[in-house]
N, C-alpha and C positions, 0 to 999 in steps of 0.2 A: 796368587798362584801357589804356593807354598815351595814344600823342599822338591828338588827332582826325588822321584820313590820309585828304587827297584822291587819289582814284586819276586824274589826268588822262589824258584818254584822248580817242579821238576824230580833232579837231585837223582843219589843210585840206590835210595831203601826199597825194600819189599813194594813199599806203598807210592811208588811214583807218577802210577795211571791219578789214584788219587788227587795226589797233589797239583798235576796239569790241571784237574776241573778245579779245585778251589783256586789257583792260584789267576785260572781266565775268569771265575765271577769274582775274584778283588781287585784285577786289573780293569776290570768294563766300567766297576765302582767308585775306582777312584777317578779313572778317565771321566764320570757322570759326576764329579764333586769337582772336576777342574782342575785335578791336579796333572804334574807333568810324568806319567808314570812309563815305565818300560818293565818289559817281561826277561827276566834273564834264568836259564837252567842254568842249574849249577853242577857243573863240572871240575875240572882239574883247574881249568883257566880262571876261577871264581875271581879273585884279586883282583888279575887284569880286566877283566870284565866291567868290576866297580868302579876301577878307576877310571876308564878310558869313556865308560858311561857319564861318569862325573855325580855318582848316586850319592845323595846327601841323607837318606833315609830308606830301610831296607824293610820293607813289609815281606816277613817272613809265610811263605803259604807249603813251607815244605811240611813232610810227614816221617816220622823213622826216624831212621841213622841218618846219619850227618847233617839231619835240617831240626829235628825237634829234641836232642840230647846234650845242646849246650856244645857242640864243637863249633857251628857255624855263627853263634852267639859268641865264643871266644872270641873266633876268627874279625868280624865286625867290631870288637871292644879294642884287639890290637890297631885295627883299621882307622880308629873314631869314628863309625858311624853308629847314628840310633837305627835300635829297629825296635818293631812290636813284639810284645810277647813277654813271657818271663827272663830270666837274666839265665848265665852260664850253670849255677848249682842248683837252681830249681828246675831246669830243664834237663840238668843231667840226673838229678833224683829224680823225678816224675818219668822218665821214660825206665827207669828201672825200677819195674814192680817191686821186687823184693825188698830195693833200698825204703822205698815209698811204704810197704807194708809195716818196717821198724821204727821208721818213725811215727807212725800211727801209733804204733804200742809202744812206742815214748811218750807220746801226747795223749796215751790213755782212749783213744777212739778207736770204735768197734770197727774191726775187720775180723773177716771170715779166718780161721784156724788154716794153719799153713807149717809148712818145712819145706825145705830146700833142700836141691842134690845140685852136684858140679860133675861136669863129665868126668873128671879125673878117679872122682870117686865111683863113677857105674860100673864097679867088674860084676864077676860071674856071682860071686857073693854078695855083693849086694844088693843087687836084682832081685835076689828070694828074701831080704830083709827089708828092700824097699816094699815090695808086694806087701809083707805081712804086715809094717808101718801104715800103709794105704788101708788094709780091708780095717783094720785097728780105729783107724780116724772116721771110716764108713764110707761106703760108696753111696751116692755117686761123687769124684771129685772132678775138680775141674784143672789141667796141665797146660802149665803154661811157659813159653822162652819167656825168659827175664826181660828182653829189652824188645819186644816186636807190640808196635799197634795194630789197628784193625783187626783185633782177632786173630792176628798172623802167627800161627805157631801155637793153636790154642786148642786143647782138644776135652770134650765133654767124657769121664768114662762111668760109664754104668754098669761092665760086668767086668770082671779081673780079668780077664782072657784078654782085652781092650788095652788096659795099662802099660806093655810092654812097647806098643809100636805107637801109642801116645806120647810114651815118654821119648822113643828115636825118634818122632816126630819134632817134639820138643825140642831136642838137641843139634836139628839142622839149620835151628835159627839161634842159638845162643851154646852155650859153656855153662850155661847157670839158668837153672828150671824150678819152677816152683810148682807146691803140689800144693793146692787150695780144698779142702770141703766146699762142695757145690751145694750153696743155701734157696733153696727154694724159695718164690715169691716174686715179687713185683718190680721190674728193672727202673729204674728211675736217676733223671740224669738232671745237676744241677750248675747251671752254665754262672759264672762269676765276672765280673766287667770290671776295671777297675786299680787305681795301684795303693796310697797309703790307704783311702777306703771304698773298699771295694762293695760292689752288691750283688745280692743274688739274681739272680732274673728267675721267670717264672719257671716254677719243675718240670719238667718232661716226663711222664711216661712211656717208656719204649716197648709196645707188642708187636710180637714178629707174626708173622701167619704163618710160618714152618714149627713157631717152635723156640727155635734159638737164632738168639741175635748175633750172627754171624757175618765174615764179610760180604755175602750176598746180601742179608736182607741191610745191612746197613748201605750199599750203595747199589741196589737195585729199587727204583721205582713202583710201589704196592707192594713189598715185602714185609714192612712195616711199617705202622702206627706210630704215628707223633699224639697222645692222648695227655692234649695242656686245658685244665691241672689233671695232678694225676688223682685214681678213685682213692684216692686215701682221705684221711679223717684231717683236720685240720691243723693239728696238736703234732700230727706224725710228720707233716708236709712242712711246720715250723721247724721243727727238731732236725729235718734231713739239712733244710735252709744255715741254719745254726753248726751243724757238722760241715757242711759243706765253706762253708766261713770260716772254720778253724782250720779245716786241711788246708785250701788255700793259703792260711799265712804262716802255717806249720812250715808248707813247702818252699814257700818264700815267692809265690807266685806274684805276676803285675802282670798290668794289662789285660790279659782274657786264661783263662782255664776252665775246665768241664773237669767236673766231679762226677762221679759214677757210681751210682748203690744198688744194693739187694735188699729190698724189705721184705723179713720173712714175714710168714701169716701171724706171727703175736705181733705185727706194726710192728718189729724192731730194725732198724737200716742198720745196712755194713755198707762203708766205702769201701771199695775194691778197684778202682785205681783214679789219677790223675792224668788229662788230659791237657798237654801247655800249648798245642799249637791244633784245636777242632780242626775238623771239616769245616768247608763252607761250600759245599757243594749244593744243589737242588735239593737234595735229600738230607741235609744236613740240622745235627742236633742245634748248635748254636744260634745262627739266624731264624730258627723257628720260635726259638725263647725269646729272641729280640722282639721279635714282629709281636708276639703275644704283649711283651711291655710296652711296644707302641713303638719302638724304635726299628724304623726299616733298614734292609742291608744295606744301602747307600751312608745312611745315617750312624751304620754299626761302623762299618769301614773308617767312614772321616773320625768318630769316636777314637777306636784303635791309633789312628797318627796321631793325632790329638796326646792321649797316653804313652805314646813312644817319646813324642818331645820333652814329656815331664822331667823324663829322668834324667 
């Protein structure tokens, strides 16, 4: 039978419709592997919850704040229980782009040219320093809240008129914003399985049919293309495999993570962020890279506990 496994799921981030669909196809999955599983939102009441369930194993299917930054991971470590996924400081580095981008250029791998602004610093002045900063680096760039996934808080700019309600955009999901050069080319996502050795699974190319992969076409049905492998050359599709392997243990990740790149048109990849807690949604990056290795979501799922207990 194995552990009783709560699937937490739910939660109060941006991304909590999300998290309901992933968090019902890893409860149906683990229910179809035999295990004893229960669904619990996670609310104020979280502790009482665990314990009164008698949860021996916590399969983590949150998204955002409080489920994929390493608080609800603390939470669980004070607790004793195992759950899946990365540990508390790879969860709280990975959901902060910014943190995630320095230690890239500690570890010497490509990411996209970047600087940061903090709300405290956006007055009247620096608005017309930050502008002339931005058209300096080249348009088009891409603005993003430090801690939000799905795209949440993200915005494409391509004429300077744009930047300014990009950036207050920016600022209703974070205190801390990053301004990224937006590198043209080929979106490709590299899903990781795994804790001392981990592996790649097969690459994902991600095309939108709008255009940009945003959070509609990412969980809207026909909005985009899962294109496994992706049209790239063999040599480039190693190299992304090989970066994606280092960020991974750069970030201190276990269990499962999704790497995310830009390959511009010279074939060169930038990692542009870490993912510690995918989708598992119908639409979902991860179980489509599974299925491509041969591994079904039933089979990814048992996997996943499997790698919680290790630790």
């Amino acid at each position: 039978m194995g552990p009783k496994i709560g699937v937490l799921l739910g939660g109060r981030s941006a991304e909590r419709e999300v998290s309901l669909r992933t968090g019902e196809a890893i409860y149906r999955a683990l229910l179809s592997n035999g295990y004893d599983a229960v669904k619990i939102d996670v609310d104020k009441n979280i502790v009482e919850n665990l314990k009164s369930k008698k949860i021996e194993l916590a399969f983590i299917a949150l998204h955002g704040k409080y489920g994929e930054d390493g608080t609800i991971q603390g939470l669980l470590e004070i607790l004793e229980i195992p759950y899946t996924g990365p540990g508390v400081l790879a969860s709280a580095t990975a959901i902060n782009k910014i943190a995630t981008k320095k230690i890239l250029l500690y570890e010497g791998l490509p990411t996209p040219e970047f600087f940061t602004i903090t709300r405290s610093e956006y007055n009247q002045e620096a608005q017309v320093k930050l502008k002339e900063k931005i058209l300096a680096m080249g348009l088009p760039v891409v603005v993003k809240a430090a801690t939000q996934g799905s795209t949440i808080g993200i915005s494409f700019v391509h004429h300077q008129d744009s930047i300014s309600s990009a950036i207050d955009q920016a600022f209703q999901y974070d205190h801390e914003i990053l301004v990224e050069k937006m590198v043209n080319g080929t979106e490709v996502t590299a899903s990781v399985l795994g804790n001392e050795k981990p592996e790649v699974l097969p690459l994902i190319e991600i095309f939108s049919t709008t255009g940009v992969y945003d959070y509609a076409a990412k969980y809207t049905v026909g909005l985009s293309d899962h294109i496994i492998p992706p049209r790239l050359p063999d040599n480039v599709q190693q190299k992304i495999k090989d970066l994606a392997l280092k960020t991974y243990l750069a970030i201190g990740c276990r269990g499962l993570s999704r790497v995310d790149f830009i390959v511009d048109n010279n074939d060169q990849p930038y990692i542009l962020e870490v993912n510690t807690i995918p989708g598992m949604t119908e639409t979902s990056l991860f179980p489509d890279a599974a299925r491509a290795a041969g591994i079904s979501f039933e089979t990814l799922v048992n996997k996943l506990v499997q790698l919680a207990l290790e630790k």
